[in-house]
N, C-alpha and C positions, 0 to 999 in steps of 0.2 A: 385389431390393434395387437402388435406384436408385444410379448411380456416385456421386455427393456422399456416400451413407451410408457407402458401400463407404469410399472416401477418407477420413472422419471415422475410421473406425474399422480401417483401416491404419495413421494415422499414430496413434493410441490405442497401435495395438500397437508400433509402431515404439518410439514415447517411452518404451514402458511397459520394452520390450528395453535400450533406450539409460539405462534409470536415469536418467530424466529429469523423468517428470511431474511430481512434487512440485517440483522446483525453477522448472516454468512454471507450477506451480499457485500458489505464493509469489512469481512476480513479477507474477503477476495479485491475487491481496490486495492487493501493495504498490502497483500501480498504481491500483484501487481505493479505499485510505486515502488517498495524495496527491490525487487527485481531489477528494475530500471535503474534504479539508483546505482545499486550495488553493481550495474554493468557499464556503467558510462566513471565512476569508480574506479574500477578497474581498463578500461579504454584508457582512461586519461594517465592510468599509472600513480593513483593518489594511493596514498593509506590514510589508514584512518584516522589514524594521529593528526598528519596533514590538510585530512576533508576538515575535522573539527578545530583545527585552529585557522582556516580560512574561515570557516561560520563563525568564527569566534565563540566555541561551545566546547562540550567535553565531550572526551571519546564516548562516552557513557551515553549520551545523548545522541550521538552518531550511529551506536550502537542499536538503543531504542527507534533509529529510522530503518534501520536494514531489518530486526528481527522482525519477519512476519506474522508472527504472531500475536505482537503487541500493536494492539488496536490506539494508542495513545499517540498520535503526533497531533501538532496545531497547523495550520496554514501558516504560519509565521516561521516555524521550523523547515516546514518544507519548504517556504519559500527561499531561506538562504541555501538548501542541500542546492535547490534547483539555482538561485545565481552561482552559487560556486562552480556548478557544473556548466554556464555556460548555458542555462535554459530558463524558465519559467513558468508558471505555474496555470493552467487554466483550470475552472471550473466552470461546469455549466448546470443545468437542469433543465431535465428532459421528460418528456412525456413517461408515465409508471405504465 
C-alpha cells in the first residue's frame, strides 16, 4: 500500500473515531449545491438582488445559499433557488 492510501485511509479512520464524517460529508453537498447554484446564477445573468426577489426572500438569505460554508439551508429554500432557476430539487437515499 502506497503512503497517499495509507493517509487516505487513516484519516477515514480518524473522522470516522472523531464523529465526524457525516458532518464533512454535508458540507461537501452543501458546497456542491452553492456551486451549481451560484453557476446557473450566473448563466442566466441574475443578481442577487433579482434571484431573491423572484424567491420572494432577502438577499441575506440568497446569500446564506451561495456561502458554502454555512451548512443551514431547508428544502424549502432550496426549493424556490431551484424553480427560480428553472429546475428542481431531487433527493434520494442510497445505500451507506
Amino acid at each position: 500500500m502506497n503512503t497517499r492510501k495509507r493517509r487516505a485511509s487513516d484519516l477515514r479512520a480518524f473522522l470516522k473515531e472523531e464523529g465526524v464524517p457525516e458532518e464533512v460529508e454535508a458540507r461537501a453537498l452543501k458546497r456542491a449545491l452553492a456551486i451549481q447554484i451560484e453557476r446557473l446564477i450566473r448563466e442566466q445573468a441574475l443578481s442577487i438582488t433579482e434571484m431573491a426577489t423572484r424567491m420572494k426572500t432577502s438577499r441575506a438569505a440568497v446569500d446564506r445559499i451561495l456561502d458554502a460554508s454555512n451548512p443551514s439551508i431547508t428544502l424549502a429554500t432550496l426549493g424556490k433557488a431551484a424553480r427560480v432557476l428553472g429546475r428542481k430539487v431531487r433527493v434520494e437515499l442510497v445505500p451507506a
